[in-house]
N, CA and C atoms of all chains as a GROMACS GRO file, in nm:
protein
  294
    1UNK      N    1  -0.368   2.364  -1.008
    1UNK     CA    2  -0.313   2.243  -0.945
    1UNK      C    3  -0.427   2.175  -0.869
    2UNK      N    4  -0.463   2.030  -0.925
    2UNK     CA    5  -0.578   2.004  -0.880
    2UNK      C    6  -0.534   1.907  -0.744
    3UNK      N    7  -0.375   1.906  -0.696
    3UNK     CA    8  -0.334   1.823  -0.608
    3UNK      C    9  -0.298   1.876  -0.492
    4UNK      N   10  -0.166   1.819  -0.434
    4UNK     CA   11  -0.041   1.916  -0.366
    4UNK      C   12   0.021   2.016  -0.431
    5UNK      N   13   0.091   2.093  -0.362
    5UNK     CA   14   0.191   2.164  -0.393
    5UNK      C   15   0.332   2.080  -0.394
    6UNK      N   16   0.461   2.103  -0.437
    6UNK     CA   17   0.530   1.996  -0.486
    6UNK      C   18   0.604   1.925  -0.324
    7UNK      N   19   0.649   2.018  -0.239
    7UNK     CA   20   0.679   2.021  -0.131
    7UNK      C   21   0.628   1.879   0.000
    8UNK      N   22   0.510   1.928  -0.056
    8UNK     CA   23   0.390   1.845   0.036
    8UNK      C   24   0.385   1.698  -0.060
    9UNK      N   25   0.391   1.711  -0.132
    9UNK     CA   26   0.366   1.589  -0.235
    9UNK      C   27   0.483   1.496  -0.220
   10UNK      N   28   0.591   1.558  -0.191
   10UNK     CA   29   0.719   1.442  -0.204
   10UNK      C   30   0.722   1.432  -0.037
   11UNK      N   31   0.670   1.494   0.084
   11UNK     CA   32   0.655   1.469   0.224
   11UNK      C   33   0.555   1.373   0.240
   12UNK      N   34   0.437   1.366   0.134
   12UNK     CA   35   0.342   1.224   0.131
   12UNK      C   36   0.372   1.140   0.080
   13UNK      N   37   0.457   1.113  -0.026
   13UNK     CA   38   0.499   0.994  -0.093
   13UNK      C   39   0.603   0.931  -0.034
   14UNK      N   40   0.668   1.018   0.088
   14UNK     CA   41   0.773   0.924   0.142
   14UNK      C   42   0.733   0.852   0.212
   15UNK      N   43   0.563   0.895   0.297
   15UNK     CA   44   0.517   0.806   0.395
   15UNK      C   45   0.473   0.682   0.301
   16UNK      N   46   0.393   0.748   0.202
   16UNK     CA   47   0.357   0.649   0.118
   16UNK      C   48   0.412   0.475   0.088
   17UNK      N   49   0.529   0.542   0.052
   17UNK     CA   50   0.611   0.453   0.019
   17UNK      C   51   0.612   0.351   0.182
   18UNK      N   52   0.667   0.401   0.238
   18UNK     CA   53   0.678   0.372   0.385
   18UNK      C   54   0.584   0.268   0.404
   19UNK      N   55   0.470   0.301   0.379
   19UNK     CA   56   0.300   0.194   0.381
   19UNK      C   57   0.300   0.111   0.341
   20UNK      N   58   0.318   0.141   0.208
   20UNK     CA   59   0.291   0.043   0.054
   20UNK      C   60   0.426  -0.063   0.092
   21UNK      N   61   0.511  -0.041   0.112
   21UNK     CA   62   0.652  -0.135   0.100
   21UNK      C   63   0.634  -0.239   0.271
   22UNK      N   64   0.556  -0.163   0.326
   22UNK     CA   65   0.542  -0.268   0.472
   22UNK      C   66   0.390  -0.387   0.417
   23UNK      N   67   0.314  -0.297   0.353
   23UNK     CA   68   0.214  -0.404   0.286
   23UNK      C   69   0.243  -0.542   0.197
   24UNK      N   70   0.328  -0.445   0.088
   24UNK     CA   71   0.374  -0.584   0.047
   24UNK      C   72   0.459  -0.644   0.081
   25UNK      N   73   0.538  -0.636   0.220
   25UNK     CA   74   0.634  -0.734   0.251
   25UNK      C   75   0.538  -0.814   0.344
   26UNK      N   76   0.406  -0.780   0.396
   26UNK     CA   77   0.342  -0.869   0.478
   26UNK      C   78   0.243  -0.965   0.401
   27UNK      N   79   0.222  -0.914   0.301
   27UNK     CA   80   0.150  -0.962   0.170
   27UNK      C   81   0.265  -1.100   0.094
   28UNK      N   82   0.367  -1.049   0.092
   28UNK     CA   83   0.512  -1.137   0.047
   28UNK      C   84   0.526  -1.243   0.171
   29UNK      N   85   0.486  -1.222   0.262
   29UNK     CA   86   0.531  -1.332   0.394
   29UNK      C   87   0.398  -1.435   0.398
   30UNK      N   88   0.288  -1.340   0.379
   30UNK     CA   89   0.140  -1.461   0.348
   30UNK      C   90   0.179  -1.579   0.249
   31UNK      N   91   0.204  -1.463   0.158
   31UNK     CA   92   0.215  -1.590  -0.004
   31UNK      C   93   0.343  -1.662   0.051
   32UNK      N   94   0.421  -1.688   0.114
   32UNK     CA   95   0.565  -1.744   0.147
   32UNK      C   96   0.492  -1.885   0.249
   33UNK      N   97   0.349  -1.830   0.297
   33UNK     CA   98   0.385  -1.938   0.419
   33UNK      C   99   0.236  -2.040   0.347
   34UNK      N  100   0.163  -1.941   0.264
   34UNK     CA  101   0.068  -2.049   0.193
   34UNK      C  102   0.150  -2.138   0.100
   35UNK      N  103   0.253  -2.091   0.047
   35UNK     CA  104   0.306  -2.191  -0.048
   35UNK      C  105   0.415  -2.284   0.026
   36UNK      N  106   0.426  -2.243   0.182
   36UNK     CA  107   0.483  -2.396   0.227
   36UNK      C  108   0.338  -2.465   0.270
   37UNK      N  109   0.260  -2.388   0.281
   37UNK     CA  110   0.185  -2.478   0.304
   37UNK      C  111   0.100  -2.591   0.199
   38UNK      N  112   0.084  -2.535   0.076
   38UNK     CA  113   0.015  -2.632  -0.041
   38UNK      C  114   0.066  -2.497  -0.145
   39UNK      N  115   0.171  -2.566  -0.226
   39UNK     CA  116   0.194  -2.520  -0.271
   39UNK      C  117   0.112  -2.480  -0.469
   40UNK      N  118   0.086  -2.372  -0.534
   40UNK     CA  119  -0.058  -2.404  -0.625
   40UNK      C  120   0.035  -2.376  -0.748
   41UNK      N  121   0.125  -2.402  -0.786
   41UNK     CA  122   0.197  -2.428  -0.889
   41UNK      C  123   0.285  -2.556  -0.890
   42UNK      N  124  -0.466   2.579  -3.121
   42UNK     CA  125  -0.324   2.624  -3.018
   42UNK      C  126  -0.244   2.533  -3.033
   43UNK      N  127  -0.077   2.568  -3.039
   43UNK     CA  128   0.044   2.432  -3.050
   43UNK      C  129   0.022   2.316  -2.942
   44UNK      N  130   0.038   2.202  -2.964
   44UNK     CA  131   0.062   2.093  -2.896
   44UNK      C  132   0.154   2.170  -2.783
   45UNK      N  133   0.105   2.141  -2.680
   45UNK     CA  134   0.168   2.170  -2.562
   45UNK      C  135   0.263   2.055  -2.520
   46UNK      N  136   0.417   2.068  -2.538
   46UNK     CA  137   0.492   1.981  -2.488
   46UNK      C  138   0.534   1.929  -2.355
   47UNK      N  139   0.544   1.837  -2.323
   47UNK     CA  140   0.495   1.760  -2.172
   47UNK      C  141   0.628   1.689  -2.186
   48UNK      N  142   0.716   1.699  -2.050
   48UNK     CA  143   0.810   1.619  -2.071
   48UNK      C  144   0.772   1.488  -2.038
   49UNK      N  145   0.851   1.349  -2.037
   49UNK     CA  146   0.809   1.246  -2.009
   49UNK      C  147   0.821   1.196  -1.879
   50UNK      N  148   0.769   1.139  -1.762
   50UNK     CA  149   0.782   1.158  -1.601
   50UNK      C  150   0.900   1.046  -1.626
   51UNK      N  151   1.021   1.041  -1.510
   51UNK     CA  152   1.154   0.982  -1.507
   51UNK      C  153   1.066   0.855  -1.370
   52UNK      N  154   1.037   0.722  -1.379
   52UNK     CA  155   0.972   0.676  -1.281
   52UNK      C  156   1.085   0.585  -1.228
   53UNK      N  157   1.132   0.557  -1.087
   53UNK     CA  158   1.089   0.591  -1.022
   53UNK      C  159   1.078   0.761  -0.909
   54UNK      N  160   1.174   0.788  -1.012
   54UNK     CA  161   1.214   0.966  -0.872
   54UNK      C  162   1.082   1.022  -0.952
   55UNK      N  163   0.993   1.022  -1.076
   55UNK     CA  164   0.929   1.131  -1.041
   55UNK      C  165   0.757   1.103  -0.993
   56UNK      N  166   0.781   0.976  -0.899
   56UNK     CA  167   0.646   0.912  -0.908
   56UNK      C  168   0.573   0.977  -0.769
   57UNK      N  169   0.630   1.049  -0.726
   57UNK     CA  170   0.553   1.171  -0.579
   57UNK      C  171   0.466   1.263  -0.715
   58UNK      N  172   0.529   1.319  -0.779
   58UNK     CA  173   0.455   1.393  -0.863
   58UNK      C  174   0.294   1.353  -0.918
   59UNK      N  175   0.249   1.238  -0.871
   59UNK     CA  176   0.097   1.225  -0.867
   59UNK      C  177  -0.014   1.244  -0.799
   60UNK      N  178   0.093   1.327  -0.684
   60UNK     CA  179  -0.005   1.345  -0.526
   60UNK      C  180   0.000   1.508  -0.571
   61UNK      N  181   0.028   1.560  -0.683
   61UNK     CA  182   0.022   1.701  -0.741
   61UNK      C  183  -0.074   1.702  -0.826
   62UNK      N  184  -0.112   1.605  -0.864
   62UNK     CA  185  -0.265   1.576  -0.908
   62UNK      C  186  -0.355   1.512  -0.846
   63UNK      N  187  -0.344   1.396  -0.778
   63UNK     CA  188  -0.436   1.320  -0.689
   63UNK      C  189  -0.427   1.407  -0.570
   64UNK      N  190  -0.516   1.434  -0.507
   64UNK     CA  191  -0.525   1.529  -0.381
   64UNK      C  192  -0.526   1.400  -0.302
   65UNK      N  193  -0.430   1.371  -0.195
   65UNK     CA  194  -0.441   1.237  -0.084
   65UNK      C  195  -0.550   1.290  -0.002
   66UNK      N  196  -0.560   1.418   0.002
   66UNK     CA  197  -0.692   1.480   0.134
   66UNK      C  198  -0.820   1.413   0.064
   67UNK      N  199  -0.829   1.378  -0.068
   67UNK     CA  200  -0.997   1.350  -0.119
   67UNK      C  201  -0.949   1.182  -0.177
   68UNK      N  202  -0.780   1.179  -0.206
   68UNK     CA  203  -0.826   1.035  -0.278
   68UNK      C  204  -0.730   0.881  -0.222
   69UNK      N  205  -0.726   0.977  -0.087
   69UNK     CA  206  -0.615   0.855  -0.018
   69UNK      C  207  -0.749   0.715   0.040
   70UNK      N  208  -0.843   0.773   0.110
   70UNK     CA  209  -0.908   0.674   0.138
   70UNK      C  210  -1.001   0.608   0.018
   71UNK      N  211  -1.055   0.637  -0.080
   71UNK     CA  212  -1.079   0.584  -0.211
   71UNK      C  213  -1.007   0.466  -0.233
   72UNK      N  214  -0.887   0.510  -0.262
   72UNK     CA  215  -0.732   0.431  -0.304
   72UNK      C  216  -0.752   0.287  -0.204
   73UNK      N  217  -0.744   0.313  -0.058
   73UNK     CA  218  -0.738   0.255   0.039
   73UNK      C  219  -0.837   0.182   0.036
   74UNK      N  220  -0.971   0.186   0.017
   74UNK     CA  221  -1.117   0.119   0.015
   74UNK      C  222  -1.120  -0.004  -0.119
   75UNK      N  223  -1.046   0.099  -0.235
   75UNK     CA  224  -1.020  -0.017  -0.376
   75UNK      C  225  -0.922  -0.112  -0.363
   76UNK      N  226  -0.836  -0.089  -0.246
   76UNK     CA  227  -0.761  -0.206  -0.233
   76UNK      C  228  -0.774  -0.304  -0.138
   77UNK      N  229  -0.893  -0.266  -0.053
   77UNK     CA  230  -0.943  -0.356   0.067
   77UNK      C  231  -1.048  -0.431  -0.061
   78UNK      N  232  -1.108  -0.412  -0.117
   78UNK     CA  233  -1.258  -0.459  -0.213
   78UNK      C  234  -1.217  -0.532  -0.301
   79UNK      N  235  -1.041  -0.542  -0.374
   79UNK     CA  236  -0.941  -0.643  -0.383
   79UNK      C  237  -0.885  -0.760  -0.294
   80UNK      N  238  -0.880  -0.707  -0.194
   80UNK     CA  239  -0.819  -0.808  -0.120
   80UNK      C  240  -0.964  -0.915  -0.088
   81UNK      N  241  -1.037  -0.834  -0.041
   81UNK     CA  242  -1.152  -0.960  -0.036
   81UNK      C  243  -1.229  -1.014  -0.124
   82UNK      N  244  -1.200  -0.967  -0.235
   82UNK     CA  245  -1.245  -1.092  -0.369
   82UNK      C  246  -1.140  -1.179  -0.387
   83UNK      N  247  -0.988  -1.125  -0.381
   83UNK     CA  248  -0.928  -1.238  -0.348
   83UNK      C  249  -0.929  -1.339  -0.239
   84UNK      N  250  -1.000  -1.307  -0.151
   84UNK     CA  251  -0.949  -1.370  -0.028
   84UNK      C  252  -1.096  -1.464  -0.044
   85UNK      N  253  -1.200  -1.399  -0.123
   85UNK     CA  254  -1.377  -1.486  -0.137
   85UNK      C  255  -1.297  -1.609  -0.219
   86UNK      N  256  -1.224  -1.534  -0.347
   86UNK     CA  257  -1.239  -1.668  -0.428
   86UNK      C  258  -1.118  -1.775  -0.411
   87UNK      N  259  -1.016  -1.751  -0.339
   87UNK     CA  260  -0.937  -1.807  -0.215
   87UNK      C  261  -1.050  -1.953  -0.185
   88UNK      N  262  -1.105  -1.874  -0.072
   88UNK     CA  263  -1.218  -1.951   0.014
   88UNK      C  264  -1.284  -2.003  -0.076
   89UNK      N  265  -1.320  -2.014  -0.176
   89UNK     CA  266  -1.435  -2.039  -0.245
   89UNK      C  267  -1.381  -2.192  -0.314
   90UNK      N  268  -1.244  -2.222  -0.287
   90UNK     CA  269  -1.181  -2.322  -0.354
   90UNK      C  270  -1.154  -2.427  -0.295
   91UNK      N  271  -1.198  -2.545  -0.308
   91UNK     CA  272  -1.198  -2.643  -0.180
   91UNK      C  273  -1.057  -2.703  -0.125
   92UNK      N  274  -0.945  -2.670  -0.216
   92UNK     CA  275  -0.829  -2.693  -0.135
   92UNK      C  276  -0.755  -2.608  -0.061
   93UNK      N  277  -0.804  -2.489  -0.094
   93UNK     CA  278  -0.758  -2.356  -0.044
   93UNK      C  279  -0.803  -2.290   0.058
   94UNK      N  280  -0.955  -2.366   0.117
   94UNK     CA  281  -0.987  -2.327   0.203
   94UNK      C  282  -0.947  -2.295   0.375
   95UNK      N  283  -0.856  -2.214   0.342
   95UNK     CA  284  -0.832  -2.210   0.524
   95UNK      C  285  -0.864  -2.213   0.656
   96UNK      N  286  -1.031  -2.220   0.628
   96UNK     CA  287  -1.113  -2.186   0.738
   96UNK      C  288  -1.203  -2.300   0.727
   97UNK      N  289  -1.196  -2.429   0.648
   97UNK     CA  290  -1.253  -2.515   0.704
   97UNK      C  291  -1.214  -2.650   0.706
   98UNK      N  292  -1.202  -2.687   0.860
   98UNK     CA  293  -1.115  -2.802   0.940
   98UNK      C  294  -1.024  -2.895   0.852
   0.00000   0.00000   0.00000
């Protein structure tokens, strides 16, 4: 096992997730306020 | 030797199962560094566009 053990692996991916899903909702609020601002489509 | 049969991963419940191969102790900041080295080529060629420029007046 060149990783986690399975235990540990699903205790990191919950933070994971946790990260990744606050990134792209702040990433989702950028693109929301550039496209009131000039919109490129 | 027989083809070793591999079931197929069920995504999204079996997508933790990559931190059983990716060690986060050696490849979380990697991960983290390739997505900062993204964000600022997007953010260069952003800037680099004269209507898009946010940072000048």
């Amino acid at each position: 096992m060149t990783g986690l053990p399975p235990d540990q692996a699903k205790e990191f991916h919950e933070q994971f997730k946790i990260t990744y899903t606050t990134f792209v909702g702040i990433a989702a609020l950028a693109h929301l306020l550039v496209l009131a601002w000039k919109p490129w489509f | 030797m027989a083809e070793q049969q591999v079931n197929r991963p069920r995504n999204p419940e079996d997508d933790w199962k990559i931190w059983t191969v990716c060690h986060p102790g050696i490849w979380l900041m990697p991960i983290l560094f390739v997505v900062l080295l993204i964000a600022l080529a997007v953010h260069n060629t952003v800037l680099n566009s004269p209507a898009y420029n946010f940072l000048a007046g």
